[in-house]
N, CA, C and O atoms as CSV, one atom per row, in Angstrom:
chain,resi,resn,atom,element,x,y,z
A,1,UNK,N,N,53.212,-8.618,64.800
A,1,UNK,CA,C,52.206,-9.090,63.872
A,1,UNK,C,C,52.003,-8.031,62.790
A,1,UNK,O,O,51.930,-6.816,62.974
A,2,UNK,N,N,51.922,-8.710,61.590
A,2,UNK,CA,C,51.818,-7.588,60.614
A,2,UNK,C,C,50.005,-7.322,60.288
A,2,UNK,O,O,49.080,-8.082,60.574
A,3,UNK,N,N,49.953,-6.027,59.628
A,3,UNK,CA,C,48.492,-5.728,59.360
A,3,UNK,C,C,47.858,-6.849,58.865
A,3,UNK,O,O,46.719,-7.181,59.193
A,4,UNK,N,N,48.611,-7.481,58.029
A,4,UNK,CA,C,47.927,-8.470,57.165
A,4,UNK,C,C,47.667,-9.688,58.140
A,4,UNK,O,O,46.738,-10.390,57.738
A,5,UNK,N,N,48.152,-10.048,59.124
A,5,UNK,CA,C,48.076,-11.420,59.753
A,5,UNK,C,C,47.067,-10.413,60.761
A,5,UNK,O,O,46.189,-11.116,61.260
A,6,UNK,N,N,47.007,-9.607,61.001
A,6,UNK,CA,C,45.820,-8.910,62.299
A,6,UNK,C,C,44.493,-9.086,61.168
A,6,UNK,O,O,43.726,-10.049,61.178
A,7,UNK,N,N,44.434,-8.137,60.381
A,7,UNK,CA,C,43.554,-8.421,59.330
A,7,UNK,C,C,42.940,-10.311,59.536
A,7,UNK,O,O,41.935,-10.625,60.173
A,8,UNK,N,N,43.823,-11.243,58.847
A,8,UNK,CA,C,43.351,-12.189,58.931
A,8,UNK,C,C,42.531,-12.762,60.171
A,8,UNK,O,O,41.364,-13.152,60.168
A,9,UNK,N,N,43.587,-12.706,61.413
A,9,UNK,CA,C,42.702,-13.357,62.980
A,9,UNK,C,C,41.644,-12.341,63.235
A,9,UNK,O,O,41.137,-12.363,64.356
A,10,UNK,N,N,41.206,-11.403,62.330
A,10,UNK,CA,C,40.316,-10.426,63.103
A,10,UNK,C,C,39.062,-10.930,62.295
A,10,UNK,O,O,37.995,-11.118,62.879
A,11,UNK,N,N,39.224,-11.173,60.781
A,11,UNK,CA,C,38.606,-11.884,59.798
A,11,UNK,C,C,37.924,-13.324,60.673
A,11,UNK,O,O,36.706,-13.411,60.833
A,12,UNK,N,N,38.689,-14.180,61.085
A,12,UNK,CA,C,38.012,-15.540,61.757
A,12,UNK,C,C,37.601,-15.629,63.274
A,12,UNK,O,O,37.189,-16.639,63.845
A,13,UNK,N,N,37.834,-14.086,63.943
A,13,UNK,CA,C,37.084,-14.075,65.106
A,13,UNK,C,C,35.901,-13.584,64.332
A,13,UNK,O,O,34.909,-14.310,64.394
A,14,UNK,N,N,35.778,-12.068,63.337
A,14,UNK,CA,C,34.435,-12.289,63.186
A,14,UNK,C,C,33.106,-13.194,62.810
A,14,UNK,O,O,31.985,-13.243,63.316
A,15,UNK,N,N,33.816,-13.998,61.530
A,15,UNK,CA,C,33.259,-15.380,61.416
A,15,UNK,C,C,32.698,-15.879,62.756
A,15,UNK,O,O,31.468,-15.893,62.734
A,16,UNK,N,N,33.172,-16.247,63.787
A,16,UNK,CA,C,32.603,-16.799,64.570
A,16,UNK,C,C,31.705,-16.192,65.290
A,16,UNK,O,O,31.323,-16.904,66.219
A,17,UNK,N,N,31.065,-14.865,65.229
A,17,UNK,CA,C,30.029,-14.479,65.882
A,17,UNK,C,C,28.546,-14.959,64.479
A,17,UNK,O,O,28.566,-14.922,63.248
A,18,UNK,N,N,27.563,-15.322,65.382
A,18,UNK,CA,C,26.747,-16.267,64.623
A,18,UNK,C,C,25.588,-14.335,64.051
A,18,UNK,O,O,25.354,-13.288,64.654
A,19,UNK,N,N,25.300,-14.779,62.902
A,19,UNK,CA,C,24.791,-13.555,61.940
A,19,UNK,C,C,25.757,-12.498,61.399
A,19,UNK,O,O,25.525,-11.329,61.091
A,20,UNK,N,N,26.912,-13.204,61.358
A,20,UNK,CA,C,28.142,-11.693,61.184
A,20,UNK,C,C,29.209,-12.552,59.748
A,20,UNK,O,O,30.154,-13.315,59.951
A,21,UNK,N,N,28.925,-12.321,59.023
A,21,UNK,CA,C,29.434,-12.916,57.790
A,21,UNK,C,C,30.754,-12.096,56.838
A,21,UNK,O,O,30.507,-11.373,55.873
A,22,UNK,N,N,32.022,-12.360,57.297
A,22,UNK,CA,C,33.216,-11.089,56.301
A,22,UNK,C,C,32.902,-11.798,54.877
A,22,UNK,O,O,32.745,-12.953,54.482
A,23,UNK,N,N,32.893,-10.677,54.394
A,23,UNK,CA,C,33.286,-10.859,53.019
A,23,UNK,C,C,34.532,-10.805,52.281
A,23,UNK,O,O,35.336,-10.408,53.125
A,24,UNK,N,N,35.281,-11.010,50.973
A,24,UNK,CA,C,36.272,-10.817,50.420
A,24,UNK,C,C,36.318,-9.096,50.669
A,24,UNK,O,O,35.300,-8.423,50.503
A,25,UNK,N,N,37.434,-8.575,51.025
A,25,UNK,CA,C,37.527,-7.118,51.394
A,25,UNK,C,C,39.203,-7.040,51.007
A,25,UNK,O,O,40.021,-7.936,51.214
A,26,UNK,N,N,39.394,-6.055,50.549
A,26,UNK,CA,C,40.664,-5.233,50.085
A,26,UNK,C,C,41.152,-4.546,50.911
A,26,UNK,O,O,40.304,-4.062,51.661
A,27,UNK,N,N,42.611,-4.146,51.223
A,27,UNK,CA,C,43.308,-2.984,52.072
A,27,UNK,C,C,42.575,-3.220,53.934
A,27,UNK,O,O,41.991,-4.202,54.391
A,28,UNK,N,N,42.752,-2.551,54.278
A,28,UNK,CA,C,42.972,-1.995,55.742
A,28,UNK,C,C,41.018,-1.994,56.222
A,28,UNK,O,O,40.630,-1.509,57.285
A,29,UNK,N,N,40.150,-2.574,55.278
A,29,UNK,CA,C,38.705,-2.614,55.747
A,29,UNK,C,C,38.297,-4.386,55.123
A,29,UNK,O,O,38.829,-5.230,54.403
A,30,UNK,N,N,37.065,-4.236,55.913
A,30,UNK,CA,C,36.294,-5.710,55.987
A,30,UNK,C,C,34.999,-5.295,56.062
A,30,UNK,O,O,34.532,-4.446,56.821
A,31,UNK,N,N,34.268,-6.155,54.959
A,31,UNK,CA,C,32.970,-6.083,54.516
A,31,UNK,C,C,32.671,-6.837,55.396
A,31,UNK,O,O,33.501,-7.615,55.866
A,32,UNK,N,N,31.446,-6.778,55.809
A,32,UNK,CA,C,30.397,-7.847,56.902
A,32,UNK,C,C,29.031,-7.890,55.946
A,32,UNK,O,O,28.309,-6.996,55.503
A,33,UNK,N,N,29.014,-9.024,55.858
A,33,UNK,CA,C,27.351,-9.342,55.344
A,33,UNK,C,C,26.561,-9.502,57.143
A,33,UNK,O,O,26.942,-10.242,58.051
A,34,UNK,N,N,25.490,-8.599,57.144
A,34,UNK,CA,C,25.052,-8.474,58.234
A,34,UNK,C,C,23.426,-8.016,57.909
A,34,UNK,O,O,23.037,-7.295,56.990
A,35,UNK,N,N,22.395,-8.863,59.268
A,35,UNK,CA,C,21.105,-8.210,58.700
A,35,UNK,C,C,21.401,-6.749,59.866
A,35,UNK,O,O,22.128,-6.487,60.824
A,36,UNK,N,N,20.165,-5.991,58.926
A,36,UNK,CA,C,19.922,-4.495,59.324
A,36,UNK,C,C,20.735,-3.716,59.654
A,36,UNK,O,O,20.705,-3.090,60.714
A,37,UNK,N,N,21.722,-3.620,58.661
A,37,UNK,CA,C,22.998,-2.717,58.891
A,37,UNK,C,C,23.282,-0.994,59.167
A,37,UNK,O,O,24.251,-0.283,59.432
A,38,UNK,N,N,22.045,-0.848,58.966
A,38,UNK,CA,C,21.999,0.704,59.517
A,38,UNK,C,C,21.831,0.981,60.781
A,38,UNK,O,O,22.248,1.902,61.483
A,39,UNK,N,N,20.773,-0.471,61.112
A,39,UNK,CA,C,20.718,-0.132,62.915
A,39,UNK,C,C,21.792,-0.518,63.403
A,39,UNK,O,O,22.274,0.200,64.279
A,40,UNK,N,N,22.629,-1.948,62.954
A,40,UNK,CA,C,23.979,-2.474,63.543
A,40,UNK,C,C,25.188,-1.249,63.292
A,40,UNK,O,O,26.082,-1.078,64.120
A,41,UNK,N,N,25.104,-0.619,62.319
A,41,UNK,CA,C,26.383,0.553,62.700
A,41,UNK,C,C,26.074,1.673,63.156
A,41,UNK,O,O,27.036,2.398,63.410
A,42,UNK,N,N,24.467,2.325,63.471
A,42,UNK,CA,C,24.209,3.319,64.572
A,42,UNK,C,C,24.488,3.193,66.121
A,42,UNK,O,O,24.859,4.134,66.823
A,43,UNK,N,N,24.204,1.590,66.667
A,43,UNK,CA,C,24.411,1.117,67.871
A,43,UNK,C,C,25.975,0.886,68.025
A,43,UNK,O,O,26.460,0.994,69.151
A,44,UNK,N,N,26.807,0.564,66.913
A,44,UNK,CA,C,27.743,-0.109,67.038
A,44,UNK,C,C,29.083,1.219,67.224
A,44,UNK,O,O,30.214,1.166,67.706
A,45,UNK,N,N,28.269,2.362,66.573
A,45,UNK,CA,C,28.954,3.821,66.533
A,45,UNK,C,C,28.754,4.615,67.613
A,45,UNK,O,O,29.507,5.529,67.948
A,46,UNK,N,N,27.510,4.208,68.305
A,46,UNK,CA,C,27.516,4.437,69.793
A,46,UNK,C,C,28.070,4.380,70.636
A,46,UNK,O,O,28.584,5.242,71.348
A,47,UNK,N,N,28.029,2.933,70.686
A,47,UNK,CA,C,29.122,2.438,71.949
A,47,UNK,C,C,30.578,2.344,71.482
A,47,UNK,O,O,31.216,1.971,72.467
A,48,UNK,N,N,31.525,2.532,70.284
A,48,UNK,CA,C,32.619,2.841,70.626
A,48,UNK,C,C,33.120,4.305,70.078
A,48,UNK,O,O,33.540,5.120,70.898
A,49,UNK,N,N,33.063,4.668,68.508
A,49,UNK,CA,C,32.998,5.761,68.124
A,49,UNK,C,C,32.568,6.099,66.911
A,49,UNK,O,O,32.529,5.277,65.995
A,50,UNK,N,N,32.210,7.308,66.783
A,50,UNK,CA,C,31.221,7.961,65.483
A,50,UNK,C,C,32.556,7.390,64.747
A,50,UNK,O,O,33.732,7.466,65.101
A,51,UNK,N,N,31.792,6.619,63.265
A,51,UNK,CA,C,32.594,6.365,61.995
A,51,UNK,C,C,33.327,4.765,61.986
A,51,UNK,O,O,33.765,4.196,60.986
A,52,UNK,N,N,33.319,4.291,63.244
A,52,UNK,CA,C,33.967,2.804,63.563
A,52,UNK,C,C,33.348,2.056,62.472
A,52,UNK,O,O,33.989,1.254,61.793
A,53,UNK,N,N,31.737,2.381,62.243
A,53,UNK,CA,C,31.264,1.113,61.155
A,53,UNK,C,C,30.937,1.990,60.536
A,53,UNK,O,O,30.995,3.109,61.046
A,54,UNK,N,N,30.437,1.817,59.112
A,54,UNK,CA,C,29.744,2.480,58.105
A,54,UNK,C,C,28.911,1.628,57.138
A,54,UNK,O,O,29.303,0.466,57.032
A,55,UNK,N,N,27.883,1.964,56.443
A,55,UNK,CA,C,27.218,1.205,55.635
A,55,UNK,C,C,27.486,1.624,54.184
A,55,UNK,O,O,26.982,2.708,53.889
A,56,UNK,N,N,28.145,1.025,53.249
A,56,UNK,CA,C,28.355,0.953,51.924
A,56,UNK,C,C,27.153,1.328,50.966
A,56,UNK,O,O,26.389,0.364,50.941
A,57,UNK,N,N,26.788,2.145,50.334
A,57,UNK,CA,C,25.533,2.780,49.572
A,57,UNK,C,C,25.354,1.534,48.199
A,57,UNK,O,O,24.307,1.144,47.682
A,58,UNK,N,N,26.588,1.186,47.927
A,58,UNK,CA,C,26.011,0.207,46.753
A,58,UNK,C,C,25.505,-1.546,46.929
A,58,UNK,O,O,25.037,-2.234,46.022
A,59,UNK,N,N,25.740,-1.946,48.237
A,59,UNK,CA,C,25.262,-2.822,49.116
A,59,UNK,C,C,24.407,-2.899,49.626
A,59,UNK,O,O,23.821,-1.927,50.102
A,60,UNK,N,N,24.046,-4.014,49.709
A,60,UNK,CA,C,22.966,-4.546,50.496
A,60,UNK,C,C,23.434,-5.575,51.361
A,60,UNK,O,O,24.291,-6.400,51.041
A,61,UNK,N,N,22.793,-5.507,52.586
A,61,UNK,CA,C,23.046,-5.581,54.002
A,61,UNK,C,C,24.694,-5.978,54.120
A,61,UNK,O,O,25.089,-7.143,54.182
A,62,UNK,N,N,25.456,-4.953,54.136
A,62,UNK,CA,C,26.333,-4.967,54.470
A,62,UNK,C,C,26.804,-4.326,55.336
A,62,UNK,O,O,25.834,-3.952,55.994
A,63,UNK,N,N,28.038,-3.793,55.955
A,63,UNK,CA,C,28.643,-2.783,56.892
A,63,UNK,C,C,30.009,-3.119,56.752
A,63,UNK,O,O,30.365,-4.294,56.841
A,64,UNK,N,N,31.181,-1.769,56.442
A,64,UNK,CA,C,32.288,-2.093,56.344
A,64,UNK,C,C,33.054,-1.494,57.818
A,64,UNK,O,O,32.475,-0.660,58.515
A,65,UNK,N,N,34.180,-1.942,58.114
A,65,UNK,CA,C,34.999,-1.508,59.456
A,65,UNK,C,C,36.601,-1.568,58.962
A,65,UNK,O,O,37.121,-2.404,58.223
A,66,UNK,N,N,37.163,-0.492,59.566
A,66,UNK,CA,C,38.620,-0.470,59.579
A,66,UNK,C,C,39.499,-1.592,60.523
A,66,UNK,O,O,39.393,-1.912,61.707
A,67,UNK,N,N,40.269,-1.963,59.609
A,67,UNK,CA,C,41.151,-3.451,60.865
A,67,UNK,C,C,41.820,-2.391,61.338
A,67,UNK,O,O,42.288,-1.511,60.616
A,68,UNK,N,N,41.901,-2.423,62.627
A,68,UNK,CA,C,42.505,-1.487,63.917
A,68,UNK,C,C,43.713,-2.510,64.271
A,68,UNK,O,O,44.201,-3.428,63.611
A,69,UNK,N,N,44.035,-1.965,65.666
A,69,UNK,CA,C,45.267,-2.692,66.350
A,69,UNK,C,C,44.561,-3.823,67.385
A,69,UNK,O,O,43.419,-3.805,67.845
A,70,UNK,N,N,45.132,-4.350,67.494
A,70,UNK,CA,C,44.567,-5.689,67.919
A,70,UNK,C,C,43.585,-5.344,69.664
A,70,UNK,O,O,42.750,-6.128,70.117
A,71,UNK,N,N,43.921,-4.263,70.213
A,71,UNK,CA,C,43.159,-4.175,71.308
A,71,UNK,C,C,41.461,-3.529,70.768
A,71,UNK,O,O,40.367,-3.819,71.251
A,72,UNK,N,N,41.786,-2.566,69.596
A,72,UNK,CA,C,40.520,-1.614,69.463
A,72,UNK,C,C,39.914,-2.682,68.336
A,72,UNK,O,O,38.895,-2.326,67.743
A,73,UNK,N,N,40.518,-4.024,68.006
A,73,UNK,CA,C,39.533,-5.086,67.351
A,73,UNK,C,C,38.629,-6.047,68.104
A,73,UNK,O,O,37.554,-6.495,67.704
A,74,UNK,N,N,39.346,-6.336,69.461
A,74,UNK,CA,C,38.654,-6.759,69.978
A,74,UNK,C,C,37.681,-6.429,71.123
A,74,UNK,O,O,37.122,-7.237,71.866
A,75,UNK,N,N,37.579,-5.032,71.124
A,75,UNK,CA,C,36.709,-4.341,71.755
A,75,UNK,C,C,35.541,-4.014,70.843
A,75,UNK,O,O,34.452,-3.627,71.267
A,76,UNK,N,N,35.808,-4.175,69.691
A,76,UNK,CA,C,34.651,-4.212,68.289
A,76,UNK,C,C,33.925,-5.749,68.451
A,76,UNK,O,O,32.714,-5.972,68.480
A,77,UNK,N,N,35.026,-6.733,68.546
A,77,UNK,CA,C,34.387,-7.789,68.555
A,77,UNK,C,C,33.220,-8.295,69.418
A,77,UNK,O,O,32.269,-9.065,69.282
A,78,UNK,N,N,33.994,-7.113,70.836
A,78,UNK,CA,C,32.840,-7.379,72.133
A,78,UNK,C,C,31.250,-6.580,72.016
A,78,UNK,O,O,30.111,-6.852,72.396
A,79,UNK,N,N,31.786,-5.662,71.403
A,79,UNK,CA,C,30.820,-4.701,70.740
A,79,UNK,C,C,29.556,-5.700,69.938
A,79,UNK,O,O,28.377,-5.693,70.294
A,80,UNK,N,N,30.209,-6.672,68.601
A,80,UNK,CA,C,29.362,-7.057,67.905
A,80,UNK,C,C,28.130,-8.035,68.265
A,80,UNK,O,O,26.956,-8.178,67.924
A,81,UNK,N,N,29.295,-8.780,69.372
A,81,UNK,CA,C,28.902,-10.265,70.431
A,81,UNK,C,C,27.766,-9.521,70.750
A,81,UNK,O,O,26.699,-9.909,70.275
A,82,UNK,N,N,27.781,-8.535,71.456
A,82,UNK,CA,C,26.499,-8.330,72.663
A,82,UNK,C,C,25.395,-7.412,71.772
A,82,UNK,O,O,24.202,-7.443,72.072
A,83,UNK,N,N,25.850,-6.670,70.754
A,83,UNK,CA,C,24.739,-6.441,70.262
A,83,UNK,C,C,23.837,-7.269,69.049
A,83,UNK,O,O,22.631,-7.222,68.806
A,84,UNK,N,N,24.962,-8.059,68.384
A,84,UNK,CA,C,23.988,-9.288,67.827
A,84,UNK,C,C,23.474,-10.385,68.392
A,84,UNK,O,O,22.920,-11.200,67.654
A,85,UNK,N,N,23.532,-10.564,69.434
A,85,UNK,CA,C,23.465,-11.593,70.045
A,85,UNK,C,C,21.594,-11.540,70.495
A,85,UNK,O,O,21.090,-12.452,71.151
């Protein structure tokens, strides 16, 4: 699978977590329209690692993430499930 097709299925699993919105995003990261994004990437940097999410300074409620390899995406995904949920 190439970056770009991981990119994409990683794009429409996030879609499907309910409050977790990708945005149009460029290269090797993905914007999330998300509420309270400072607390969602302090918790979210917790439980897997310092820098996994970050919050964009010229945004609002957003949080951007690096597309990883398909195991450390969907350990983000499990990540997002249980803490937005």
């Amino acid at each position: 699978m190439t970056s770009g097709e991981e990119k994409e299925r990683f794009c429409s699993r996030l879609a499907s977590i309910p409050g977790i919105h990708p945005m149009p995003s460029i290269g090797d990261w993905i914007l999330l329209e998300v509420q309270a994004p400072s607390d969602l990437a302090r918790k979210v940097n917790r439980r897997m690692s310092a820098g996994v999410m970050s919050v964009p300074r010229h945004l609002d409620n957003a949080v951007r993430i690096h597309v990883s390899d398909p195991k450390t995406n969907e350990q983000l995904l499990r990540a997002l499930r249980d803490l937005v949920a």
